[in-house]
N, C-alpha and C positions, 0 to 999 in steps of 0.2 A: 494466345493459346492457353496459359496459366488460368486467365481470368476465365475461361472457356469450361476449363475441366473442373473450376472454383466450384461453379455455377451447375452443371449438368452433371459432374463422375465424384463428388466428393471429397473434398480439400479443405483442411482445417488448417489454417495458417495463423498460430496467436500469437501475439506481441504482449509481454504484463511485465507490468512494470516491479519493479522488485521488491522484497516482501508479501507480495498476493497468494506467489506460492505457498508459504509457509504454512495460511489460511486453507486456500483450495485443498492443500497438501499434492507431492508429488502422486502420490496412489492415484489421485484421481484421475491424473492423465494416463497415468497408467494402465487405470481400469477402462477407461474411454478406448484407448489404443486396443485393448485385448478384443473387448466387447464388439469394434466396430474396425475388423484388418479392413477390410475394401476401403476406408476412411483414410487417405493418404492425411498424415499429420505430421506439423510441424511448429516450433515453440522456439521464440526469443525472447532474454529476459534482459532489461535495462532502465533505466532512471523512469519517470512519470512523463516528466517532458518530452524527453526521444519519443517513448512511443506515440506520445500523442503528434508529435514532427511527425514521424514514419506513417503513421498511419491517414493522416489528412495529404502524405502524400503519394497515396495510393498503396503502401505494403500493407503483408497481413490483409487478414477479413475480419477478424474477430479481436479484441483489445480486452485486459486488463488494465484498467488504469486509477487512477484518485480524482475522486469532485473536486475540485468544481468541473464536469465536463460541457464542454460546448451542443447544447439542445439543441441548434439549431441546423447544428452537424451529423448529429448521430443519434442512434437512437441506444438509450443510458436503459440499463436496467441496474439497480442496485441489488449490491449481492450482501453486504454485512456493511454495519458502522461500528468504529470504537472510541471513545473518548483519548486524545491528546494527553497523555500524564507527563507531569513534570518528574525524571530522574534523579536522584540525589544518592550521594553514599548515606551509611546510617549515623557515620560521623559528621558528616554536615551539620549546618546551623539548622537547614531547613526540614532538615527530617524527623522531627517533632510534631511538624504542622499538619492538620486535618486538610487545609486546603489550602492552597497559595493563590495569588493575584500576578500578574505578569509583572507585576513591578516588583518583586521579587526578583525575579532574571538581572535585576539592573544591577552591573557591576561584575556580575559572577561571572565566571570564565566558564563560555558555553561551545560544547563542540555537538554540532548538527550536522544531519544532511545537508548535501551541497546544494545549490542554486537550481538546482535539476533537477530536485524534488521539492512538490507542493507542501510538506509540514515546513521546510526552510521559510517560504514565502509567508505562511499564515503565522509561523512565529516572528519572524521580520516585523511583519505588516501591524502587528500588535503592540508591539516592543513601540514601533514609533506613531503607533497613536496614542499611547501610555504618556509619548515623549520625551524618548530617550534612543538609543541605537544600544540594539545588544552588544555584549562584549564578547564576540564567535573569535575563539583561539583556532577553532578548525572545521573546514568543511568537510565532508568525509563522503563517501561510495555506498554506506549501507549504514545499519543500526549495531552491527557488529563492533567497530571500531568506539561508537560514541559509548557503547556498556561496557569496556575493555579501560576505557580515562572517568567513569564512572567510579568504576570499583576500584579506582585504583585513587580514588580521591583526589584529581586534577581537575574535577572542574563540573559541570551539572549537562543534562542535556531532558529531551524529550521524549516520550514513546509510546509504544501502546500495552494493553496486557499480555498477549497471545505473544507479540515478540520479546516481551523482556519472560515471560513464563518457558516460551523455548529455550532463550541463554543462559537463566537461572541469573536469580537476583536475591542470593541471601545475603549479599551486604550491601545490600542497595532497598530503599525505598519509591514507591510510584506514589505521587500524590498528585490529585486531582486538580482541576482547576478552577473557580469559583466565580471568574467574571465575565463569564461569557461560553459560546459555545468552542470549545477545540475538537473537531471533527476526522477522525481517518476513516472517510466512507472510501470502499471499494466497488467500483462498476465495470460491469459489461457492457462493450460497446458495438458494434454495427454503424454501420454509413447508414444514414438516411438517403431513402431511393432508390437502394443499390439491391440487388437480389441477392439474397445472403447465400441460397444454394442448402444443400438438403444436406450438407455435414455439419454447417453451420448450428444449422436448426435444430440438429439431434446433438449438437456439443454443448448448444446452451441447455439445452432440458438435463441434460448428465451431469453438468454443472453443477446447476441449479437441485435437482435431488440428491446431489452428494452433501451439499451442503446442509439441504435439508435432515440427512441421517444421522451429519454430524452435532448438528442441533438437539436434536431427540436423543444421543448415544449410540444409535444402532451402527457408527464408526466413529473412532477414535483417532482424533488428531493427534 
């Protein structure tokens, strides 16, 4: 009957995985909600991997999620990308440098996202093509915890602009990375084959032009 009313009465059921909000920003759902009451809506926020679990097995109609997503599952729309920066306090050795190389990581005491999110994986994945296995003192739930042993000078970590510009990083440094691409692209997902339903449809275009305004200034993240 869910899947019924998805389809035919308007149901927006999203799953996004965490920190997309920050981007999207809450207003937007909020302005979605006002704009469209007969639009029954609902929202879960959790790791990269849950959602993408949860949603390949049948929850939610709509995803938030991080590329790499599976194209032959879904249909991806991209909504923003940000470069992977490498976190350091100002006290660090490394906060001097224009740009680092992952073999810089090697040795330092790195606390990341956990296993459950896709920047863990692609910093992992790097670390040991470089040839070495990072030194992760800690996995953690969100970006919150890794700026917190940042500034507190215990150790180095990763992240983007928009999140470390929300937590504020006056004693910390972002510096880019110079050997290769490090990617936080966020996407829009839908099932391929699947009929998305007409809340579906008018949630992504709302999206999608908010983000567009945010772009241009005419709304302030």
């Amino acid at each position: 009957m869910l899947r019924i009313k998805q389809k035919e009465h308007g149901v927006v059921d999203l799953l996004s995985a965490f920190g997309i909000l920050r981007l999207v920003t809450p207003e937007c759902l909020l302005d979605f909600k006002r704009r469209y009451p007969e639009i029954d809506f609902y929202h879960r926020e959790c790791p990269d991997k849950q959602v993408e679990r949860w949603f390949l097995s049948g929850e939610g109609n709509v995803a938030f999620s991080l590329a790499p997503c599976d194209e032959k599952l879904y249909d991806v729309s991209e909504l923003a990308s940000f470069p992977v920066k490498l976190l350091v306090n100002k006290k660090h050795r490394l906060s001097k440098k224009s740009s680092v190389l992952i073999q810089d990581l090697e040795g330092e005491p790195l606390y990341i996202e956990s296993r459950e999110f896709k920047i863990h994986d692609m910093i992992v994945d790097k670390c040991r093509e470089a040839g070495f296995e990072p030194n992760i003192m800690f996995e953690t739930s969100g970006f919150s915890l890794c700026h917190k042993m940042v500034r507190e000078n215990k150790g180095i970590s990763v992240t983007v602009d928009f999140v470390s510009d929300d937590m504020g990083h006056e004693d910390m440094v972002l510096i880019p990375f110079s050997d290769g691409i490090y990617e936080w692209k966020i996407c829009m997902l839908t099932r391929k084959n699947e009929v998305i339903g007409n809340g579906v449809d008018i949630f992504q275009r709302h999206v999608k032009e908010w983000l567009d305004k945010i772009q241009i200034g005419s709304i302030t993240r």
